[in-house]
PDB file of N, CA, C and O in Angstrom:
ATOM      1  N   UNK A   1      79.466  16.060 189.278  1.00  0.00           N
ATOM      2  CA  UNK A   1      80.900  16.338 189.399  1.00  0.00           C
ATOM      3  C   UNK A   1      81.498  16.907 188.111  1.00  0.00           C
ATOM      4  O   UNK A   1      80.976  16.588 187.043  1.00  0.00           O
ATOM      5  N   UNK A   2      82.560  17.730 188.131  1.00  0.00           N
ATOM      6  CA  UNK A   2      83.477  18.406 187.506  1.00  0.00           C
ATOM      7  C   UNK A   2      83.371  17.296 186.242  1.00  0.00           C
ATOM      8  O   UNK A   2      82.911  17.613 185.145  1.00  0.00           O
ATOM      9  N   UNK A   3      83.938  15.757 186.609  1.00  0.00           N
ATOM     10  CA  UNK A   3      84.597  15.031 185.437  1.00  0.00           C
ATOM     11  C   UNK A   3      83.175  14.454 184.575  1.00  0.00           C
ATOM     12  O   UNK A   3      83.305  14.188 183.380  1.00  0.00           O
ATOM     13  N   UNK A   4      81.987  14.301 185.170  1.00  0.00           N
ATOM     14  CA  UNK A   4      80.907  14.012 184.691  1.00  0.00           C
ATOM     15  C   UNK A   4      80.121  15.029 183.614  1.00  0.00           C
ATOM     16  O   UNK A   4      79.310  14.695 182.751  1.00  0.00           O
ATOM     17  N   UNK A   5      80.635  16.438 183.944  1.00  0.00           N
ATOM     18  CA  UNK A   5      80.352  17.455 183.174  1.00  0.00           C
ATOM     19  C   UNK A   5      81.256  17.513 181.966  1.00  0.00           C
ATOM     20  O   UNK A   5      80.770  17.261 180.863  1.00  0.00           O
ATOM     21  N   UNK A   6      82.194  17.743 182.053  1.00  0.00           N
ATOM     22  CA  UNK A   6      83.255  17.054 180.902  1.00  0.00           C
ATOM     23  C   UNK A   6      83.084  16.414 179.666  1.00  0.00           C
ATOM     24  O   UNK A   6      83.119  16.718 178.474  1.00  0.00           O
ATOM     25  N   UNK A   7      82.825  15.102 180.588  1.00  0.00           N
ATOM     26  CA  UNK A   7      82.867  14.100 179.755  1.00  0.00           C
ATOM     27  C   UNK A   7      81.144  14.139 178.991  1.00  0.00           C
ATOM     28  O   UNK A   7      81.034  13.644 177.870  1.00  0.00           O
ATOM     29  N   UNK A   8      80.274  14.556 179.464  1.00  0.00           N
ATOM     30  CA  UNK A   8      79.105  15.416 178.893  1.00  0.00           C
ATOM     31  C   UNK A   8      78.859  16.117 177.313  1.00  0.00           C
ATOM     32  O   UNK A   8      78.277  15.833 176.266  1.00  0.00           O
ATOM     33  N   UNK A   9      79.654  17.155 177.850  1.00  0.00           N
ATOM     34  CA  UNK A   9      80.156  18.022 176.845  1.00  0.00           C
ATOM     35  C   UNK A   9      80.931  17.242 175.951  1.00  0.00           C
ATOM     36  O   UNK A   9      80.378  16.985 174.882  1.00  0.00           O
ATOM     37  N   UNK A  10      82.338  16.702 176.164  1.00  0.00           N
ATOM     38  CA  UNK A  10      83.386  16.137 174.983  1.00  0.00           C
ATOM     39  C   UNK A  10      82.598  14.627 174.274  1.00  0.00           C
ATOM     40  O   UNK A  10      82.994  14.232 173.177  1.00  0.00           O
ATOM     41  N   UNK A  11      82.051  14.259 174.639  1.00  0.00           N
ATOM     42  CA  UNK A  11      81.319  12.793 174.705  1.00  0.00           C
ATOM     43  C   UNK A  11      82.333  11.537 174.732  1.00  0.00           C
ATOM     44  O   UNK A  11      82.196  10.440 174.191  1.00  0.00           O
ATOM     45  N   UNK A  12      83.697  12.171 175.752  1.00  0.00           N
ATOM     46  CA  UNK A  12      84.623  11.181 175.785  1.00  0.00           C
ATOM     47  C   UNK A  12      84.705  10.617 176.684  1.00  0.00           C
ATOM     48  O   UNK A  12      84.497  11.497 177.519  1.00  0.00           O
ATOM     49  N   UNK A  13      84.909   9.491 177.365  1.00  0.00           N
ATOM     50  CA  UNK A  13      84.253   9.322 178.679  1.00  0.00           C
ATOM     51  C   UNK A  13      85.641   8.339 179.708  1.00  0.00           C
ATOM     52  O   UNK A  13      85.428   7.753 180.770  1.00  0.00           O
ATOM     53  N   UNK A  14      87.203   8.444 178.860  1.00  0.00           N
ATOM     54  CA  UNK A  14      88.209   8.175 179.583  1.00  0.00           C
ATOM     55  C   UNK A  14      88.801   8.841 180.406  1.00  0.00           C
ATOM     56  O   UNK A  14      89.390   9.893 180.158  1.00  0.00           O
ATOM     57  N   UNK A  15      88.695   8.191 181.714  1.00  0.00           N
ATOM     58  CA  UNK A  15      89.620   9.641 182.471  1.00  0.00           C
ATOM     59  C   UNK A  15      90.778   8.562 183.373  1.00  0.00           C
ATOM     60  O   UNK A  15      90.696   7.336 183.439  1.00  0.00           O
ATOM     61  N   UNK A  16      91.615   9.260 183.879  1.00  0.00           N
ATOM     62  CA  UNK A  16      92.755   8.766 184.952  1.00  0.00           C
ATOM     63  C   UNK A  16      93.345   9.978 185.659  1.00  0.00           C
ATOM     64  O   UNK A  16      93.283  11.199 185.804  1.00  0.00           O
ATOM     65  N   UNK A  17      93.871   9.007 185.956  1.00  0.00           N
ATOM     66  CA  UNK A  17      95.301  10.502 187.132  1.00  0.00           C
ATOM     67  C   UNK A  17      96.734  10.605 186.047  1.00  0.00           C
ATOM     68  O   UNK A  17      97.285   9.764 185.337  1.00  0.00           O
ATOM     69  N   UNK A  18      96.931  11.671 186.249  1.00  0.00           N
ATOM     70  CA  UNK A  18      97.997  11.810 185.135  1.00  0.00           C
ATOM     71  C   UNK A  18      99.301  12.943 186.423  1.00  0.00           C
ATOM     72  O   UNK A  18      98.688  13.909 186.879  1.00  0.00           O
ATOM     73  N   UNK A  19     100.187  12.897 186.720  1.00  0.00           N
ATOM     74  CA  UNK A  19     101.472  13.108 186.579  1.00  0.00           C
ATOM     75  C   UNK A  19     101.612  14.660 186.263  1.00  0.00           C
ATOM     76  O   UNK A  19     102.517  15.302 186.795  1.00  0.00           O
ATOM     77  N   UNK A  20     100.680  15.276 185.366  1.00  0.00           N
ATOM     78  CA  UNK A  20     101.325  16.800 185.320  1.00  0.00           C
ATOM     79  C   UNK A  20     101.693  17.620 186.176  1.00  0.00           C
ATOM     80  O   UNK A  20     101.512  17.285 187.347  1.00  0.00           O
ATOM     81  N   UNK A  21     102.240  18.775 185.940  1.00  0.00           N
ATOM     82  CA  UNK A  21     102.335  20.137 186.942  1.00  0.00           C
ATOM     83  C   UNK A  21     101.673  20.769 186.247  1.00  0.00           C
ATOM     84  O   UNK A  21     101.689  21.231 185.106  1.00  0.00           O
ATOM     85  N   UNK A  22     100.396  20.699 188.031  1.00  0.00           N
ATOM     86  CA  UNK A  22      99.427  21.561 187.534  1.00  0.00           C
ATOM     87  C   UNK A  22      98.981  21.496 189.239  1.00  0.00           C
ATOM     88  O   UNK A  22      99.258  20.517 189.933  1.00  0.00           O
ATOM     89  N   UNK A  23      98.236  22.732 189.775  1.00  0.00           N
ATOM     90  CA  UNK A  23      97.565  22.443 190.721  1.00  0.00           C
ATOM     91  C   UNK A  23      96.419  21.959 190.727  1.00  0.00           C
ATOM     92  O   UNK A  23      95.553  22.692 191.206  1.00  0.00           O
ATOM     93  N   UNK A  24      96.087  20.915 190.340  1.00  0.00           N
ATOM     94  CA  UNK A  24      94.888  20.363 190.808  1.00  0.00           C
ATOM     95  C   UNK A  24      94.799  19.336 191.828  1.00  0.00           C
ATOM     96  O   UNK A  24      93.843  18.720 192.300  1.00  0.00           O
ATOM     97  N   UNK A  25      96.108  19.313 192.053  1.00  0.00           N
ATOM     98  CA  UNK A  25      96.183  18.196 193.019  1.00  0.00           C
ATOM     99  C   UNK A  25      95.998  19.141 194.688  1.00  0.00           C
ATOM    100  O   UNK A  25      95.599  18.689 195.761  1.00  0.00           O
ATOM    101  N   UNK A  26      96.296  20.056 194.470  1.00  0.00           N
ATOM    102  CA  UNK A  26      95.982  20.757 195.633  1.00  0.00           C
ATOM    103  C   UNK A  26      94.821  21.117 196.047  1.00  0.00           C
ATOM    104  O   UNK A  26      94.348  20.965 197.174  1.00  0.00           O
ATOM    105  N   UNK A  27      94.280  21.677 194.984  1.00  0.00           N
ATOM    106  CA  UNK A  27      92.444  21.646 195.007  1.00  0.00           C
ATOM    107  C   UNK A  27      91.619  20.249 195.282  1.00  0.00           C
ATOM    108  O   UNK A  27      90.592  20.285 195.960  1.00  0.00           O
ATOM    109  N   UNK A  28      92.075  19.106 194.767  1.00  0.00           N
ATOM    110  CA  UNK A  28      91.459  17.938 195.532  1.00  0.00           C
ATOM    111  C   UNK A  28      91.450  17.816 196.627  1.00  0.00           C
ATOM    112  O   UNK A  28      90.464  17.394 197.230  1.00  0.00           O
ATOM    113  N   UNK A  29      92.966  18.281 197.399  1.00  0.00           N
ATOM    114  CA  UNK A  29      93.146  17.855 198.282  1.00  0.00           C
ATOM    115  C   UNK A  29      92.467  18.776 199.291  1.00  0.00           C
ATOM    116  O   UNK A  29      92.606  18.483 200.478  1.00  0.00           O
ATOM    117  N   UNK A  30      91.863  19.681 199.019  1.00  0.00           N
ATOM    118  CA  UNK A  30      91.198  21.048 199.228  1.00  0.00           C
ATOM    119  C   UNK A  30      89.437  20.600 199.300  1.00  0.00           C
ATOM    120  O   UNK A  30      88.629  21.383 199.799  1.00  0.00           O
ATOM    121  N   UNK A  31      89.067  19.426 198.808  1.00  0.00           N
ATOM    122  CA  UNK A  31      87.668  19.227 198.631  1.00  0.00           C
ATOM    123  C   UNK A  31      87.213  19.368 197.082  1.00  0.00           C
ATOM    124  O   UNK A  31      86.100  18.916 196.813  1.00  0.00           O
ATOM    125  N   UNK A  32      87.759  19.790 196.332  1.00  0.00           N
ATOM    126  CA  UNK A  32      87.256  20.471 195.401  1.00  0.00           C
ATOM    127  C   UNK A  32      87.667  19.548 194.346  1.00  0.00           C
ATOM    128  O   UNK A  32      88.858  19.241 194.375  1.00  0.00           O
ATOM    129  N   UNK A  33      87.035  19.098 193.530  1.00  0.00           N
ATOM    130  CA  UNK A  33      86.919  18.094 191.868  1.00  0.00           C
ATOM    131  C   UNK A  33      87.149  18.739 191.196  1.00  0.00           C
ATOM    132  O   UNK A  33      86.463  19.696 190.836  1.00  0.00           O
ATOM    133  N   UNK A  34      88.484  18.332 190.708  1.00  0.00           N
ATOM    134  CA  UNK A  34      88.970  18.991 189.553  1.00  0.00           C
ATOM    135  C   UNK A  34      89.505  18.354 188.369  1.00  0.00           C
ATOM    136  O   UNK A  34      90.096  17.313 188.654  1.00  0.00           O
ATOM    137  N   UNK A  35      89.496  18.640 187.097  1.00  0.00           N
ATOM    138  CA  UNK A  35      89.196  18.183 185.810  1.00  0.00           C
ATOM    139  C   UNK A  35      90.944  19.056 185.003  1.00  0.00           C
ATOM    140  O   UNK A  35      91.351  20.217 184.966  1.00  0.00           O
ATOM    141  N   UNK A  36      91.313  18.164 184.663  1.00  0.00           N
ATOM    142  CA  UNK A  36      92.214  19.015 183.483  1.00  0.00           C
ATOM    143  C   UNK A  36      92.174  18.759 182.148  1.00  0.00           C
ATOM    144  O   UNK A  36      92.438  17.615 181.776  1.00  0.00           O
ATOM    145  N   UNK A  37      91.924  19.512 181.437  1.00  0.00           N
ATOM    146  CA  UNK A  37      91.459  19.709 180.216  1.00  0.00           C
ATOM    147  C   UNK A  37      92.231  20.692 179.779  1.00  0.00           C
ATOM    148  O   UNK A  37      93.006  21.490 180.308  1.00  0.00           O
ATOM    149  N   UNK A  38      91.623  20.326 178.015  1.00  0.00           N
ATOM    150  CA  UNK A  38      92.649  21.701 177.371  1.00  0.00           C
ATOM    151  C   UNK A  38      92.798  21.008 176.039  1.00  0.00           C
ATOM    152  O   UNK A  38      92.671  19.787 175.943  1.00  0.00           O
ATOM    153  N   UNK A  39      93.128  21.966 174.783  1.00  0.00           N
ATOM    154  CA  UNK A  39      92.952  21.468 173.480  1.00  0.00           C
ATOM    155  C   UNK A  39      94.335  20.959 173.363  1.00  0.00           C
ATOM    156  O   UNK A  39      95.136  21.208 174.264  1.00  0.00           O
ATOM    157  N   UNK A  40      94.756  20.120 172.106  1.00  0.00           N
ATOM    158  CA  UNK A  40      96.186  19.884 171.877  1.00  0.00           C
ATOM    159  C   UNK A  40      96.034  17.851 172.448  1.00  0.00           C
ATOM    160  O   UNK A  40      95.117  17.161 172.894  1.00  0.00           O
ATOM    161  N   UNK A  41      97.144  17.662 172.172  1.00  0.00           N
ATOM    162  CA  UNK A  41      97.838  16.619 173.041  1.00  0.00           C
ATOM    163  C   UNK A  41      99.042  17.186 174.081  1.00  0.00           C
ATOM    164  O   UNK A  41      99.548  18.293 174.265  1.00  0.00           O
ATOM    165  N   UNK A  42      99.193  16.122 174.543  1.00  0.00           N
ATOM    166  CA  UNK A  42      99.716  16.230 176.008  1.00  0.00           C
ATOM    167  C   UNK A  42     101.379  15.964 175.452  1.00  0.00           C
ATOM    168  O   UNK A  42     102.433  16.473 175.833  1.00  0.00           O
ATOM    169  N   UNK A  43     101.031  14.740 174.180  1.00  0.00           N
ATOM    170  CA  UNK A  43     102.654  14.687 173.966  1.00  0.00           C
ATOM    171  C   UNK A  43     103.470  15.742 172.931  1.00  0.00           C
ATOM    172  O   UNK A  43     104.598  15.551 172.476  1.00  0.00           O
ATOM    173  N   UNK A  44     102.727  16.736 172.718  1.00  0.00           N
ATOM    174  CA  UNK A  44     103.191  18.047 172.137  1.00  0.00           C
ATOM    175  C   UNK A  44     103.291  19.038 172.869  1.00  0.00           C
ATOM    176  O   UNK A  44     103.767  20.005 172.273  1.00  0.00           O
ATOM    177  N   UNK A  45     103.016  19.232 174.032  1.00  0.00           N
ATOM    178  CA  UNK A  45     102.796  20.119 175.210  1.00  0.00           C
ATOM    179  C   UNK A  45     104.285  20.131 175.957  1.00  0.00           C
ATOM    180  O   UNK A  45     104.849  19.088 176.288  1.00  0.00           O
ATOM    181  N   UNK A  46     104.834  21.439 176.170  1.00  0.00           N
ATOM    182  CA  UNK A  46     106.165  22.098 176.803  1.00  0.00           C
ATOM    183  C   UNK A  46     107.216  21.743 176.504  1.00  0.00           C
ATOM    184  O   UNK A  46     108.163  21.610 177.279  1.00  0.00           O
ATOM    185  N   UNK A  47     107.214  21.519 175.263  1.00  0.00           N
ATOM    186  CA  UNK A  47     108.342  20.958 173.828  1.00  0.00           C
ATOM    187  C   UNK A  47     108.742  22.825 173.578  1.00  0.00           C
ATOM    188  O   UNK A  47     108.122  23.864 173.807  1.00  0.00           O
ATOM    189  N   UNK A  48     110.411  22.417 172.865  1.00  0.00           N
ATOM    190  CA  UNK A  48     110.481  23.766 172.001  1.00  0.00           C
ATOM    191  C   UNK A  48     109.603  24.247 170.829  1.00  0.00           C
ATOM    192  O   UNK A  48     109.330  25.360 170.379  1.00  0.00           O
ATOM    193  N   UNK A  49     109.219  22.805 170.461  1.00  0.00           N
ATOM    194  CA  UNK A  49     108.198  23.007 169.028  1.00  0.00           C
ATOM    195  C   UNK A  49     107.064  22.633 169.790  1.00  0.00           C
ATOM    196  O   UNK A  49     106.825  21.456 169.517  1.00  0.00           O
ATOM    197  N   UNK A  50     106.231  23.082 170.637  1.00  0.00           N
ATOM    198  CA  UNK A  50     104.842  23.147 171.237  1.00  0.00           C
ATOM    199  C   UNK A  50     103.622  23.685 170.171  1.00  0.00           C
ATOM    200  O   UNK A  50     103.368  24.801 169.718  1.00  0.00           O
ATOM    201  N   UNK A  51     103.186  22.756 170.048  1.00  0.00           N
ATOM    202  CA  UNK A  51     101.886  23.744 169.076  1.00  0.00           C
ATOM    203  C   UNK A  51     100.422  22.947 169.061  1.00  0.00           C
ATOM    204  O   UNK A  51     100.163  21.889 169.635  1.00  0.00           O
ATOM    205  N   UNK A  52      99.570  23.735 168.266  1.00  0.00           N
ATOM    206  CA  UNK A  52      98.559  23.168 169.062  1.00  0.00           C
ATOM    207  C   UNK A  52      97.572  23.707 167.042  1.00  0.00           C
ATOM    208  O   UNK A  52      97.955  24.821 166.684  1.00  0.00           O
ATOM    209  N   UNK A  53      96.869  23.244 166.335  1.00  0.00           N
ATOM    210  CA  UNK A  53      96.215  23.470 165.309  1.00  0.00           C
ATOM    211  C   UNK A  53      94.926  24.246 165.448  1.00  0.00           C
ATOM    212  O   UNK A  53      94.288  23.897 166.442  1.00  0.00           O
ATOM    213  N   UNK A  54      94.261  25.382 164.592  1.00  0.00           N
ATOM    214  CA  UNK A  54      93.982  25.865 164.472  1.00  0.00           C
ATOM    215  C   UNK A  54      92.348  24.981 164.880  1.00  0.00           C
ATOM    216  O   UNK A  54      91.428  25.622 165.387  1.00  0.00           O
ATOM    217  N   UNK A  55      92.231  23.696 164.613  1.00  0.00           N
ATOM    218  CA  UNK A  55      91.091  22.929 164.712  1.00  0.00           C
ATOM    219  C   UNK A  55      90.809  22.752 166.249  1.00  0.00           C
ATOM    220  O   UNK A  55      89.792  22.926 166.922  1.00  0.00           O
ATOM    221  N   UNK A  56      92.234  22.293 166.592  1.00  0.00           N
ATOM    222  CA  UNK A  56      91.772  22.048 168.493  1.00  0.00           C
ATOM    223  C   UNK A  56      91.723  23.374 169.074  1.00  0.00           C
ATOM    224  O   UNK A  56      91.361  23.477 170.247  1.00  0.00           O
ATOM    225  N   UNK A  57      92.045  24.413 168.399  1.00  0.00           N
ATOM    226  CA  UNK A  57      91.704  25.908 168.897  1.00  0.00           C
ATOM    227  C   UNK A  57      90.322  26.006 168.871  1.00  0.00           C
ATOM    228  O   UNK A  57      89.654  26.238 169.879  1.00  0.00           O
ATOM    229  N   UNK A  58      89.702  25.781 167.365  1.00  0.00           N
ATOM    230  CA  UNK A  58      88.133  25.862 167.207  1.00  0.00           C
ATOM    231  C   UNK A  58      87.177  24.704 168.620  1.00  0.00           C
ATOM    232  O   UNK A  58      86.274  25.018 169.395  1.00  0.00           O
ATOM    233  N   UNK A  59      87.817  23.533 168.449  1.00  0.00           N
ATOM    234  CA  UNK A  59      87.400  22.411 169.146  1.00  0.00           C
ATOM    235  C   UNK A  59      87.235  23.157 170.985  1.00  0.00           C
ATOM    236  O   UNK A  59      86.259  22.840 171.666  1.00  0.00           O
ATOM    237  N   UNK A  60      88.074  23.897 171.410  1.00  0.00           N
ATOM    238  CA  UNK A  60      88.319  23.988 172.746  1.00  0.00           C
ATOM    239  C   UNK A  60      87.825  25.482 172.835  1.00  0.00           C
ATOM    240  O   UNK A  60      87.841  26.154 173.866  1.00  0.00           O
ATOM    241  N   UNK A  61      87.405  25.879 171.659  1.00  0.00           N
ATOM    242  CA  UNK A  61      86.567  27.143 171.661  1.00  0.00           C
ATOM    243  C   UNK A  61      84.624  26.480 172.483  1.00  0.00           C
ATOM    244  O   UNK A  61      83.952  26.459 173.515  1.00  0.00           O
ATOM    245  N   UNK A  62      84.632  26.139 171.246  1.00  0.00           N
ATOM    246  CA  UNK A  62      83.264  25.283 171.055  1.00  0.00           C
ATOM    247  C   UNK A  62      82.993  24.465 172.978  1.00  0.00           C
ATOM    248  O   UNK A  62      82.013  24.824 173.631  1.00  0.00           O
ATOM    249  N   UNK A  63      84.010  23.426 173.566  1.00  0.00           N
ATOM    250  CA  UNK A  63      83.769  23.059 174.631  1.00  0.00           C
ATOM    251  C   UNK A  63      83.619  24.362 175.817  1.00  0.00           C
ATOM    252  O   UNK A  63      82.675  24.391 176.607  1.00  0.00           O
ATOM    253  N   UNK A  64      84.624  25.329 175.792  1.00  0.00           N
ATOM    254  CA  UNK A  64      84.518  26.355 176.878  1.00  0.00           C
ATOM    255  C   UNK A  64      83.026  27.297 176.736  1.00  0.00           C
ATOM    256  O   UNK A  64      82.648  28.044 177.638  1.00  0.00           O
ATOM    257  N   UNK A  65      82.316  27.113 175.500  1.00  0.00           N
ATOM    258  CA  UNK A  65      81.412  27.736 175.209  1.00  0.00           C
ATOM    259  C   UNK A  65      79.729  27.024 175.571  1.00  0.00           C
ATOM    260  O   UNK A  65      78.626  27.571 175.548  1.00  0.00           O
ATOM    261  N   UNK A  66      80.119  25.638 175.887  1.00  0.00           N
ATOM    262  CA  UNK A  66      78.916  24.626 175.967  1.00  0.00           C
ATOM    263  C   UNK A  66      79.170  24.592 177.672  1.00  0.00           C
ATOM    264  O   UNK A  66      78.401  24.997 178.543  1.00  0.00           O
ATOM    265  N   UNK A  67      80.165  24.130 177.788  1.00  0.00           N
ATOM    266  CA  UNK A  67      80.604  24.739 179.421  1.00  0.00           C
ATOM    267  C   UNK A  67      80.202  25.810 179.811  1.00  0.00           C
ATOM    268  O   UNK A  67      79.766  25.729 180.959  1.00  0.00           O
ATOM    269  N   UNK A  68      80.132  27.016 179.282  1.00  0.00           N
ATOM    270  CA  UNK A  68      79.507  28.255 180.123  1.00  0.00           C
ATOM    271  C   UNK A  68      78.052  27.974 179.931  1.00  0.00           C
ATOM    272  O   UNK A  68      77.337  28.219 180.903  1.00  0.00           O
ATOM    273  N   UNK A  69      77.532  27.541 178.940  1.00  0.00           N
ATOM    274  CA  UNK A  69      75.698  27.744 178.645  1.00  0.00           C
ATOM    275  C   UNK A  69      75.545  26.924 179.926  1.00  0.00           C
ATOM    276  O   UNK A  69      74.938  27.462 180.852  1.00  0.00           O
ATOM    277  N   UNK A  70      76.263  25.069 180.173  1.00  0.00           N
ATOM    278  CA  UNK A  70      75.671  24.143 181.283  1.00  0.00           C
ATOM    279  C   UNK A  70      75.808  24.871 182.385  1.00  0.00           C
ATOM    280  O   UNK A  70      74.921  24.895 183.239  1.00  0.00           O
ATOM    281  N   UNK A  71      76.853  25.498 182.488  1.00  0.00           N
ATOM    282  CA  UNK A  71      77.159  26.362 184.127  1.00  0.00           C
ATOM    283  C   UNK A  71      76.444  27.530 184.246  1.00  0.00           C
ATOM    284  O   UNK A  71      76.629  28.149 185.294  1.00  0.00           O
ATOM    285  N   UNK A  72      75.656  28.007 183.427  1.00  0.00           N
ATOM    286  CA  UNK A  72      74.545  29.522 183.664  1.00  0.00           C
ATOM    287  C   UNK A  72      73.170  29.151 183.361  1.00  0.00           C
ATOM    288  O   UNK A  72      72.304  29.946 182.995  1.00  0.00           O
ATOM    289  N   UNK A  73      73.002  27.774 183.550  1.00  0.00           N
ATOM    290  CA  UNK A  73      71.348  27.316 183.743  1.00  0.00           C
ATOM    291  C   UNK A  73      71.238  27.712 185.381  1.00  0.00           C
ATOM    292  O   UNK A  73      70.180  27.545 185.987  1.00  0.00           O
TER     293      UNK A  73
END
């Protein structure tokens, strides 16, 4: 599954249901396992001062990149 791959890659292994707007709730409801992810925190996210450091840029570089190698075996 989606969240098993994830948590793979990040070697973090907390997950829940979270409240955002986002469609993933439609895609579950669709069959489909879906994961939301993304660099930053959540409690800096769709603020006027939204920002996100140059490190969790590198960090969420690095995961989308270990993510494509597991998904093209």
């Amino acid at each position: 599954p989606s969240a098993d791959l994830a948590k793979s890659i990040t070697g973090q292994n907390a997950t829940g249901v979270v409240a955002y707007a986002a469609e993933a709730g439609q895609f579950q409801e669709a069959g489909f396992s879906t994961v939301l992810c993304g660099p930053g925190s959540i409690d800096q996210a769709h603020q006027a001062d939204e920002f996100i450091s140059l490190e969790q840029i590198g960090e969420g570089t690095i995961f989308l990149r270990k993510l494509i190698e597991r998904m093209s075996v």
